[in-house]
N, C-alpha and C positions, 0 to 999 in steps of 0.2 A: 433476577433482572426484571424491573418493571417494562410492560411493554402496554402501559395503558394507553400511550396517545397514540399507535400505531392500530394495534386491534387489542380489545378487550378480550375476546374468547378466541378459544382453538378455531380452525378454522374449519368446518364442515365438509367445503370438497373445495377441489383448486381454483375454482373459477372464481369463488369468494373473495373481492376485493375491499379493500377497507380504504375511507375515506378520511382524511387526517384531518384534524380541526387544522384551524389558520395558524392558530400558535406553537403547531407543529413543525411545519414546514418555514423554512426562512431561505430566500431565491436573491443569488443575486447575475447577474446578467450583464455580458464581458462584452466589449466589442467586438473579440475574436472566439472560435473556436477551444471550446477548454480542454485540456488533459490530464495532466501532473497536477495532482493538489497534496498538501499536508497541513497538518496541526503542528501549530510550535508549542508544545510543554510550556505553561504558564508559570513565570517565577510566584508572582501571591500566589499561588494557590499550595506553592508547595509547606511540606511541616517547618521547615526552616524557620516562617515568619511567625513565632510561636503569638507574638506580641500583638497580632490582628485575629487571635484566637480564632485560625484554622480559617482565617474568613476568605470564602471560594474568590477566586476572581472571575470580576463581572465580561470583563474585555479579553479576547482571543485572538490569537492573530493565524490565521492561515495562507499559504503560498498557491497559486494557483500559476500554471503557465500553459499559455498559449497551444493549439495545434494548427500551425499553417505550414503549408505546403513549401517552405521556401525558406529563406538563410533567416531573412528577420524574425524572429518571434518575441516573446515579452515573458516576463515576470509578474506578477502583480503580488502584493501586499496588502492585504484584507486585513478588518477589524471584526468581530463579531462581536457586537453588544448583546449578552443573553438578557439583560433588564428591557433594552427597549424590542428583543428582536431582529437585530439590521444587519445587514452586508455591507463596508462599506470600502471601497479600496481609497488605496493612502498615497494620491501623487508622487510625495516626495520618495516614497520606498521602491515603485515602480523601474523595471532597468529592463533591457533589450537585450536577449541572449540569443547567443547562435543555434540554429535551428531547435525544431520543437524538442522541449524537454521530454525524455522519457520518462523518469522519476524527477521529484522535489522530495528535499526532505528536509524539516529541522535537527538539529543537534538532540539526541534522545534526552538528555538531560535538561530541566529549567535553567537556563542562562541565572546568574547569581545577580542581584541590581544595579551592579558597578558592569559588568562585564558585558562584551556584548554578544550577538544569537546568533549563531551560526546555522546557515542553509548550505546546502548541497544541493547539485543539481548532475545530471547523466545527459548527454547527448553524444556529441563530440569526443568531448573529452569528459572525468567529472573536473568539476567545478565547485568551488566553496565562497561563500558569500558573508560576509558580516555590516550585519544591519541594527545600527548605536543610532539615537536620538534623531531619526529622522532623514538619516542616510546608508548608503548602501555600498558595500566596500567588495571589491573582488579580491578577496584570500590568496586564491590559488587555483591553477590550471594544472591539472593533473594527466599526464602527459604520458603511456607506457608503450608508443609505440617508438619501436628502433629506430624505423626512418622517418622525417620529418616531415614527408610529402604527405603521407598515409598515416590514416588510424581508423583502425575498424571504429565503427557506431557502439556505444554502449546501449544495451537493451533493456539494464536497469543496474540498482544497486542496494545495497542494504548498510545500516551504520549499527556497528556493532554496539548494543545498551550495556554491554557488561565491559570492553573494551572501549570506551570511547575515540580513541586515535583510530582503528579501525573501520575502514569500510572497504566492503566488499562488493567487485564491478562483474557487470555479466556479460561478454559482446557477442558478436555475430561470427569472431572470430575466432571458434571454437574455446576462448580461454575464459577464467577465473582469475579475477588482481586480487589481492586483499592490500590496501595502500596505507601505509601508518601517515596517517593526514598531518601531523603535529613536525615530523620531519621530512616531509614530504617526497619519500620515499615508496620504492614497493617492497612490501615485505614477501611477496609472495604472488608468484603467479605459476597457475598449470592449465593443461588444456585439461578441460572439465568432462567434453563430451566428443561425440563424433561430428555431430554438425554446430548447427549455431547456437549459443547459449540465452534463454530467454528472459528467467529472468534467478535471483538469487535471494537466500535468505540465509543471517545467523540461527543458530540455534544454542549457541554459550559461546564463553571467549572463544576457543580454540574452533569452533565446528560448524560448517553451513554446507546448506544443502542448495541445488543449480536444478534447473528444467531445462529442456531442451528441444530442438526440431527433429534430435534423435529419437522424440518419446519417451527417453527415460528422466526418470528421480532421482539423483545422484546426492548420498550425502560425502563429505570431506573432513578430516580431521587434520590440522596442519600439525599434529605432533605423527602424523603418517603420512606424507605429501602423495606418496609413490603407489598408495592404493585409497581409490572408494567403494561405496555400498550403493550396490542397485538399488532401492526399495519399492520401485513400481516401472513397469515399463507397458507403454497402452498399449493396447488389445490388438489394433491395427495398424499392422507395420509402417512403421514414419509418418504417426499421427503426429503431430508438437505439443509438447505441452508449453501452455503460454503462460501460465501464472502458477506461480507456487506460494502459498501462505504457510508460515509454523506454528504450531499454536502455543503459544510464548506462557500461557496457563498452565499448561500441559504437552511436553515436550512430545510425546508418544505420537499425538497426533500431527497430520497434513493434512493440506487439501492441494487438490490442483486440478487446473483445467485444460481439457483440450481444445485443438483448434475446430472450429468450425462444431462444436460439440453443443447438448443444452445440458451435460451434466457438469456434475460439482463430483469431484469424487476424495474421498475420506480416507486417509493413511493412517495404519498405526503401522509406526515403525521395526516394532518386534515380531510382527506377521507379515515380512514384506511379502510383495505378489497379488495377493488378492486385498483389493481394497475392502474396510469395515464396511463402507457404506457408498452408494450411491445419488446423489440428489439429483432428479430427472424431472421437478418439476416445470424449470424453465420450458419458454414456449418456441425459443430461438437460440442462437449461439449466447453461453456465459464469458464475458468479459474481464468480471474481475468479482475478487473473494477477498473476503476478513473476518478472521477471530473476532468476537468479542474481546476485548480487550480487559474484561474482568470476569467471565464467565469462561469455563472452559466447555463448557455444551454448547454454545451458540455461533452462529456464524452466519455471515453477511454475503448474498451473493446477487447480481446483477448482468444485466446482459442485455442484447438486439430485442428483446419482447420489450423494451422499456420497464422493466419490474425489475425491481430491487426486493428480492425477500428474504426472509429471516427464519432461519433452521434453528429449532432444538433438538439437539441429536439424541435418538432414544438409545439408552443400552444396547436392548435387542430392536432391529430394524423387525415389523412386522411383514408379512406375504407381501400386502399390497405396495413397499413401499413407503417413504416419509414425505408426510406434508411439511411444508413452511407454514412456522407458525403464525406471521403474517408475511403480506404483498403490499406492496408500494408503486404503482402505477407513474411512472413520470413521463415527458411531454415527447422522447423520442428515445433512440436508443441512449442504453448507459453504456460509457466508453470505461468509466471511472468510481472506484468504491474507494473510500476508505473510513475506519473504524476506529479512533486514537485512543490510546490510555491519556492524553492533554485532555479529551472531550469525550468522555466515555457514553455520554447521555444522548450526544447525535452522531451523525452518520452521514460521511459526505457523500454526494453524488454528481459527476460531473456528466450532462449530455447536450451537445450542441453548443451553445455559446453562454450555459445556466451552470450556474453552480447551484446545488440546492442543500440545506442542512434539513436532516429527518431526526425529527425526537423521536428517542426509541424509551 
């Protein structure tokens, strides 16, 4: 992994901060409060178009939504031009969705050129969106609560890259959905944990792993409904864990964090209990974590210090401890990371009313 426009060398002790040229960083700046962002998988860019021999695409589109306090929020629809640099969002794609999104996500797959791109969204309920030539179409309202009055909050959700009908919702309401989106039905739901579930991730068709306000790391296999695997439960009784990442490189490993925590802490799944590794360099609570998305050593994490930084994980962790092999300083807290295999070259980060892409 090239990490020349972030920091050139290792980085000597933690307070070392590295200064990005301009052509690093690309800001773009919302009327609202940001949260929920994602990359949509570029159709040029993928092998299919053999005929533009392999040629990248210059234009990206990512989804960012709103954090307000209140029923209105928004959507918006970016462009990223990586030839001129810019952020620009797209009137026409732009829609008002009910309260702040918890997750956005696009369809794992590049949309095919005739077809159109399918978004997902978690709040309420999930939601599915299809956005063709300039407009924006509501799919589907995904619906699993019995009574109609009520429905617990979804806390996040994951779309399954090897199943595609597949997504799997996490809520507050102790359960796991997994919803076949195509019939839109549920294929599955169990209670995951003891308290609320925070957030979820696949790990192959059949398998995903939950976090939870019980502290623990639950993984699930739907060819076994009726039992899971601990694989980590925190140190101090009904800590939450808030985030869980898999690392889609390398199945062995996790990461996740806790509440009000400034570590990052490192799963391999076949030692459950004691975590491989600890990342303690944060200066404040970590918010949010991601894989590389082509490396299976590296990983992305951010948080209340406003620093976004970047771990190579060593085999053996040393006495003292692992640095990040660079830091990323931004303008307040990070609420928001993400890392895409659509843009494996930058790095989003959402804090305050800024979206910002980091070349790594």
């Amino acid at each position: 992994m090239q990490n020349h426009s972030i920091l050139p060398q290792k980085m000597e002790n933690s307070t070392q901060e590295s200064h990005l040229r301009s052509e690093s960083v690309v800001t773009y700046e919302s009327p609202y409060p940001l949260y929920a962002v994602s990359f949509c998988p570029s159709a040029s860019s993928s092998s299919s178009s053999h005929h533009h021999h392999h040629r990248r695409a210059t234009h990206h589109l990512l989804a960012v939504g709103s954090f307000i306090e209140d029923y209105n929020n928004h959507v918006d629809i970016l462009t990223f031009d990586e030839g001129s640099l810019t952020l620009t969002s797209n009137p026409t794609l732009s829609f008002s969705h009910p309260y702040p999104p918890t997750k956005l996500m696009f369809h794992p797959h590049p949309p095919s050129l005739s077809s159109p791109t399918l978004l997902a969204s978690s709040a309420d309920f999930l939601r599915l969106y299809s956005l063709q030539n300039d407009t924006v179409e509501p799919v589907s309202v995904l619906n699993n609560s019995k009574s109609s009055e009520f429905c617990a909050p979804l806390t996040s959700f994951d779309w399954n890259d090897v199943v595609p009908r597949r997504i799997g919702t996490s809520s507050i309401d102790t359960t796991c959905t997994v919803w076949d989106i195509e019939k839109g039905v549920v294929e599955t739901q169990l209670i995951a944990h003891d308290k609320e579930v925070y957030d979820i991730a696949w790990g192959e068709a059949g398998v995903f792993s939950s976090v939870s306000a019980d502290g623990s790391v639950r993984i699930f296999d739907l060819r076994d409904k009726e039992h899971s695997t601990i694989i980590y439960e925190s140190p101090e009784p009904d800590t939450p864990l808030l985030r869980l990442a898999w690392n889609k490189q390398d199945l062995r490993y996790m990461a996740t964090i806790l509440m009000d925590s400034n570590k990052v802490v490192i799963l391999d799944i076949r030692s459950p209990t004691m975590p491989v590794a600890e990342l303690e360099r944060h200066r404040a609570s970590v918010n949010a974590i991601a894989w590389a998305p082509q490396s299976c050593r590296h990983i992305c994490s951010a948080g209340d210090d406003a620093q976004a930084l970047i771990w190579d994980l060593p085999t053996v962790a040393g006495p003292n401890g692992i640095d990040p092999m660079s830091v990323y300083s931004a303008g307040s807290e990070i609420n928001q990371l993400q890392w895409s295999a659509a843009q494996p070259d930058w790095i989003a980060i959402a804090f305050a009313n800024k979206l910002q892409l980091l070349k790594v």
